[in-house]
C-alpha positions, 0 to 999 in steps of 0.5 A: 471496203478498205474504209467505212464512210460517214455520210459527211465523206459520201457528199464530199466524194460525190459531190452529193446533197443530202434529203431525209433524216440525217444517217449517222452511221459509217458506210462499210458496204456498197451495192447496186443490186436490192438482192445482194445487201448484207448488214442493211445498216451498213450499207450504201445502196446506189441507184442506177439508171438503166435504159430499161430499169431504175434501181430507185424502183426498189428502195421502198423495200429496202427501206423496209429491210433496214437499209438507211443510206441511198444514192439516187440521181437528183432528179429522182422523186422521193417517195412520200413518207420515206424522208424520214426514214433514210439518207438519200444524196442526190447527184447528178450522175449514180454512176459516176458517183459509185465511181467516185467513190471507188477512186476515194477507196482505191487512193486509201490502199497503199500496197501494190495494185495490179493493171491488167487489159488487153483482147484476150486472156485478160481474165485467165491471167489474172486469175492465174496471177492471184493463185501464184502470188497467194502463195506468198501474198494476201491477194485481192481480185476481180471477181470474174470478168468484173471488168467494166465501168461497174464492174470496176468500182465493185472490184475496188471496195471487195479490196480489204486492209489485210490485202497485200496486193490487188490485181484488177482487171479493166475492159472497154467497147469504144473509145472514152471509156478508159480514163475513168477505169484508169482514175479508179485502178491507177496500176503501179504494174501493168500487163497488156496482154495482146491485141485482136478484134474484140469490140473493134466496132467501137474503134476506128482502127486497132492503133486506137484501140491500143492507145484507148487501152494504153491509157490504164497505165499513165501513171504506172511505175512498170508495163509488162507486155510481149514484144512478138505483137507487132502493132503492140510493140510498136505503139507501147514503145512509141508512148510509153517511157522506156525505164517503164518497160518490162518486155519478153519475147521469144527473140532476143532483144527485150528485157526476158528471152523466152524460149519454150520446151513442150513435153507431153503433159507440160512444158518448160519456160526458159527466162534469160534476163538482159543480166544473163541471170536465167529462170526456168519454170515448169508449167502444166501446159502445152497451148500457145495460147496458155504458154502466153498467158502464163509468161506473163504471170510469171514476168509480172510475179518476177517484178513484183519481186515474188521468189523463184520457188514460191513462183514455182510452187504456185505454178505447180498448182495451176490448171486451166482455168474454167472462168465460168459458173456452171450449172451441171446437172446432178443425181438425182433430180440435184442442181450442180453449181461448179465454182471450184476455181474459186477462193476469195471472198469476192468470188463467194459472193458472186456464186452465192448471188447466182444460186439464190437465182436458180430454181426452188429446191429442196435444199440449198446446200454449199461446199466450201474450203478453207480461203487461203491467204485471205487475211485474218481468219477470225475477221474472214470467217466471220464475213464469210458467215454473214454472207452465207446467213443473208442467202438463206443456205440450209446446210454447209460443208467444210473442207480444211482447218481454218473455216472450222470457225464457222461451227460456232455460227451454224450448229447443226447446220454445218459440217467439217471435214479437214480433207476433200479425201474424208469428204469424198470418202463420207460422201453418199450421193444418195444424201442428196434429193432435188437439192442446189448445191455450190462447190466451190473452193481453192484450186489445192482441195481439188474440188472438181472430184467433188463435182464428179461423185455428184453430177448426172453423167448423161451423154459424152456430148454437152451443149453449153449454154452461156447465160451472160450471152443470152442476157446480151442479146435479150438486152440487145433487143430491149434497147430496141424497143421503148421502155414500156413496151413488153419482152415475151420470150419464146422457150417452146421447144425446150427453149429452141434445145437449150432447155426451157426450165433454166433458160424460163428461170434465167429469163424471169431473173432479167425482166422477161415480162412474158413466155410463150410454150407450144404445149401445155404440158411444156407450160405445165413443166415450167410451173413444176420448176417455179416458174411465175410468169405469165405462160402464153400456150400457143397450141392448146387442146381441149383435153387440157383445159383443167390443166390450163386452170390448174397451172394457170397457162394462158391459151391462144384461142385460134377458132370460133369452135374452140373458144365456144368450148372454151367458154362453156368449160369457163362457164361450167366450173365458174372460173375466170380465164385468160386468153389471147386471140391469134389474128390471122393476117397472111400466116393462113395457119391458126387464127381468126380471119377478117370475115369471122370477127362478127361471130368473134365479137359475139363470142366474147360478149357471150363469154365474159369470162374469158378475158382476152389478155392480148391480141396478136398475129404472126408476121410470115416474112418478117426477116426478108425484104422482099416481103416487106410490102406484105408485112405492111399490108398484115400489119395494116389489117392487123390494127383494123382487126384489132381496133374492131374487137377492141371496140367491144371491150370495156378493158385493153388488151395488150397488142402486139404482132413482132418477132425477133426480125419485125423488131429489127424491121418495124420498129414503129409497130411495137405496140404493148408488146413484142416476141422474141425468139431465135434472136434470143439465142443468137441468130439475127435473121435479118442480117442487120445486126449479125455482129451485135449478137452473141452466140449462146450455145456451144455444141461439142463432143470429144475424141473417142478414138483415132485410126489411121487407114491405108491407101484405098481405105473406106469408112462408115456405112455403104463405104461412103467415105473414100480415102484413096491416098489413106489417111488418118481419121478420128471417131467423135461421140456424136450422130444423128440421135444426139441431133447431128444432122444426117445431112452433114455426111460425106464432107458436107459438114466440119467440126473444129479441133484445136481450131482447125476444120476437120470436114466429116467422111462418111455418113454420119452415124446414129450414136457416132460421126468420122471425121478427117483429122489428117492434118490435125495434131491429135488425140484420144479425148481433145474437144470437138466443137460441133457448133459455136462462136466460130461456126455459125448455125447461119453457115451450117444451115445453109450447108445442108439447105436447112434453118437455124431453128432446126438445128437447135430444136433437133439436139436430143435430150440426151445431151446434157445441157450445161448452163454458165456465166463466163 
């Protein structure tokens, strides 16, 4: 923060009452998460209210560990016995509050501040901006995507006094939301990157939307935008005072002409001002999409009055920016979290937070450089092992001069390299066992060598899976259903192919209150990982029942027969048991019928030591209206069945009969708890809500080799695939081994390269695939996306008369998953 606050500036900026002993401290740090406080004392602690949570639920403990300070809603009861333990100001609105104090801190910076919005590349030029000015500048930055009416306020008190110019980012859904961002940033340069269809749903029309984003710059002193967008042109030069503007194209008429040289590897921008004075750049990009976003940085750095060759020599440096945190995994039995864009305090904190969410390991290990252009070193260093004190790491590795400052905090602990060629040279994979490590640094040390001496080399072939996608939609469905009804979520079958113990952690990390597994042994594996949710087994066997105590799983109990044997093992070994009774209403697969419930009800008198946790039945038509009636009819028998049994118990078992499409279907049956499974991942079954979900997996492989045939030429086994005018065609490292479904062969099935289709020729292989890239500009190695965001699992089901789920489950393991937050 650029200023602590005493608790008399916090009421007069909040317009807050105080409760509780009086704090007489300053205030240096906000947060809103209970597992991000450093230096307790100092920190405000702000309460937000969500639609399913309340951050007030964790102030007893932070009370216990030393926080003094809080901001909670008015309304919010203060618990007994903590008034005089702390400060709590009372508001109206937490949000808005945390906002208001961001705008307080914003007005306290007097140095420049950089605006940016837009569709698309928002982020990338933004963090491509803040690498060329830290080479003359002391820069401050959104850490990732920190975009939004949170994320925002957060950004601002990451702004230090050291800092010489601040570049924050700011990104709406609907109309309304930027007056507040603009309130808090109050840009002196703007960029306006584009304008597309992202969250059109929140907008009448795309001129709302622009004029909404337009509002980040009412009181800006420059607007850097690109004329070649019509609509955007258009509107910015209808609005917006012409001595504001600061416009480039690629034809003549605004303020820089552009024109662009492709070379193999890079390119050369050519900048031509209304003066005749000319710049030329050179870029290691050859995308038009890079090529756009890179113009921008450099016309933003050129107004900010930034010098031709320090422009030049941050450019020299950029690579195309991996926005995400990814979690690779590493040799042997090691985690991998790749943060090697990364150089700012900001971003540390981000990293550190996102590995103290993963799984227990043996060790957590972090690979740091030198911050370049952070300021004081002496104050830096020391905020830098504060932090990395409050996340508990086991063991640090240095690399570069300056952050040799951290040998006086943690002795033995830590270890200084002055380069990543030493490092690399001393380093022994071997060293690491089961550890977690985080590699992060500035783009110079070249850090994603690090990455590749450690990581586990798998398969060519990856599925990424974007955790902050599967947070949406498991958000998506929790906005569906009351506060208090449970979130069970289905990881069986590796998670539908994306990987049960990650994806199990992340789900324990945002609230999943339950899992459910096929098999023991897929339970048992989640309890090897440090997983400490319930585990729902839907097929147990009797041959696991000591694992079933062992690991406390909780199985389905589905017959008379196995809930007798179930019983007697109970029995016989003087143990308590879990268990939840699968009702069999219409599914005719596993469970208890209507006729049986007589000798079920005598079964659980007899056995009073299997307690029935839940009760439970599977709806068969959920996601179609044509079985509507049915589901009635099931859910009906259901609460007869249910009500039946209940009546025997002197205690409630939880009740629940949706999945991902009943909850869409029959809101009004939620009961205690609902099942969530393929909506989970992204497909929306019902077809109601296709737009809100977001696609969690990315599919993709690359180019092993490229061949152009002749005329009359066949490819792949049989000679399936014909080309009679010849053509040119491009071998992909994927088949059916790997999950790539034998159906697509013979053009039934496309990837995409550089976003254009390349329809599969041929058969599709066991270990490769052939596709037709004859009108495709490419090359020996260019990324192909197998399925994603702009191929839906919906379409490529149905191309090949199949479901979703069966195309998710059938990925190999052999394909290395990937986990990322973007």
């Amino acid at each position: 923060m650029l200023s602590p606050l005493s608790i008399d500036q916090l009421l007069a900026v909040t317009a807050g009452e105080v409760r509780g002993r009086r704090f007489s401290g300053t205030i240096s740090k906000v947060t809103i998460d209970s597992r991000q406080v450093v230096q307790a004392e100092q920190t405000l602690f702000v309460a937000l209210r969500g639609a399913k949570a309340d951050g007030a639920a964790y102030i007893p403990k932070l009370v216990e560990e030393g926080v003094c300070c809080f901001l909670v809603q008015r309304d919010w009861e203060i618990p007994e016995g903590l008034e005089e333990k702390a400060s709590f100001i009372l508001v109206n609105d937490t949000r808005l509050a945390l906002q208001a104090i961001a705008a307080y801190e914003r007005k306290l910076f007097a140095k420049p501040v950089v605006g940016i919005t837009g569709s698309n590349g928002k982020t990338i030029v933004k963090e491509w901006l803040g690498q060329v000015l830290s080479q003359s500048y002391a820069v401050a930055k959104s850490p990732k995507s920190y975009n939004s009416q949170i994320g925002v306020p957060l950004s601002i008190f990451g702004i230090e006094s050291y800092h010489q110019v601040a570049i924050l980012e700011a990104g709406i859904s609907k109309a309304g939301e930027m007056d507040s961002l603009q309130q808090m940033i109050l840009p002196d340069l703007g960029i306006f990157t584009n304008i597309g269809n992202a969250h059109q749903e929140g907008f009448e029309d795309i001129i709302e939307k622009i004029k909404e984003k337009l509002l980040l710059f009412s009181n800006a002193k420059l607007l850097v935008y690109c004329r070649d967008h019509e609509l955007l042109r258009d509107e910015i030069e209808r609005s917006v005072d012409g001595q504001k503007l600061v416009s480039w194209s690629t034809l003549p008429g605004a303020d820089f002409s552009v024109s662009v040289k492709r070379l193999e590897v890079q390119s050369k921008i050519i900048l031509l001002k209304s003066d005749l004075s000319t710049f030329t750049f050179s870029v290691p990009f050859t995308d038009s999409a890079s090529l756009e976003n890179i113009t921008h940085v450099i016309v933003a750095a050129l107004s900010l009055g930034q010098d031709f060759p320090a422009i030049q020599e941050g450019l020299g440096q950029l690579k195309p920016v991996d926005m995400r945190l990814t979690l690779k995994p590493g040799l042997n039995e090691s985690l991998l979290i790749d943060d090697t864009y990364n150089n700012d305090l900001a971003g540390l904190k981000v990293a550190l937070e996102f590995l103290s969410h993963q799984r227990p390991k043996r060790s957590k290990i972090l690979i740091l450089s030198d911050l370049l252009q952070q300021g004081l070193p002496e104050k830096v260093y020391t905020e830098v092992a504060e932090l990395i004190r409050s996340y508990g790491l086991d063991k640090i590795i240095g690399v570069g001069t300056e952050i040799s400052r951290l040998a006086e905090h943690f002795g033995a602990a830590f270890e200084n390299y002055a380069s990543t060629d030493l490092l690399l040279h001393a380093l022994d994979p071997d060293t690491f066992q089961n550890d977690l490590i985080l590699i992060t640094g500035a783009r110079s040390f070249a850090f994603e060598r690090v990455v590749n001496r450690l990581q586990l080399r798998v398969h060519g072939t990856t599925l990424e899976i974007n955790l902050n996608a599967l947070t949406h939609n498991f958000n998506f469905y929790k906005r569906l259903v009351k506060p208090e009804t449970k979130m069970m979520v289905m990881v069986k079958a590796f998670a539908y192919g994306g990987g049960a113990a990650e994806i199990a952690n992340h789900l324990q990390t945002i609230g999943a209150d339950y899992l459910a597994v096929a098999f023991s042994d897929e339970g048992i594996s989640l309890r090897k990982q440090g997983i400490k949710l319930p585990i729902m087994v839907l097929n147990p066997v009797e041959e696991s029942f000591d694992l079933l105590r062992e690991y406390q799983l909780e199985p389905v109990v589905f017959s008379p027969e196995f809930f007798r044997k179930l019983g007697k093992y109970a029995q016989n070994h003087a143990v308590k048991l879990a268990i939840h009774l699968d009702l069999d209403t219409g599914m005719h697969r596993l469970g208890f019928e209507k006729q049986q419930l007589s000798e079920l009800k005598d079964l659980i008198c007899a056995f009073p030591e299997l307690r029935i946790a839940s009760l439970y039945t599977h709806l068969v038509g959920a996601d179609e209206e044509m079985h509507e009636e049915f589901s009635r009819l099931q859910l009906q028998e259901f609460t007869e069945m249910k009500t039946e049994i209940e009546a025997v118990l002197a205690y409630q078992p939880l009740i629940h009969a949706l999945n991902s499409a009943g909850i869409v279907h029959f809101p009004e049956f939620q009961m205690d708890m609902v099942r969530l499974g393929i909506g989970l991942y992204g497909v929306e079954v019902t077809g109601k809500h296709d737009s809100a979900l977001k696609a969690v997996s990315i599919l993709k492989t690359s180019v092993s080799q490229i061949k152009t045939l002749a005329p009359g030429a066949t490819v792949g086994y049989s000679r399936k695939g014909l080309l009679p005018e010849g053509g040119k065609i491009a071998t992909l490292a994927i088949g059916y081994a790997d999950g790539y479904d034998r159906r697509f062969s013979q053009g039934k099935g496309y990837v995409l390269i550089h976003g254009k289709k390349a329809p599969v020729i041929g058969n599709v292989c066991m270990d490769m695939v052939m596709v037709d890239v004859g009108a495709i500009e490419v090359k020996e190695g260019d990324e192909a996306i197998i399925y994603g965001e702009q191929i839906s699992l919906k379409e490529l089901a149905d191309r090949i008369g199949t479901i979703p789920y069966e195309l998710l489950t059938n990925i190999s393991t052999r394909v290395k998953r990937v986990y990322y937050l973007d």
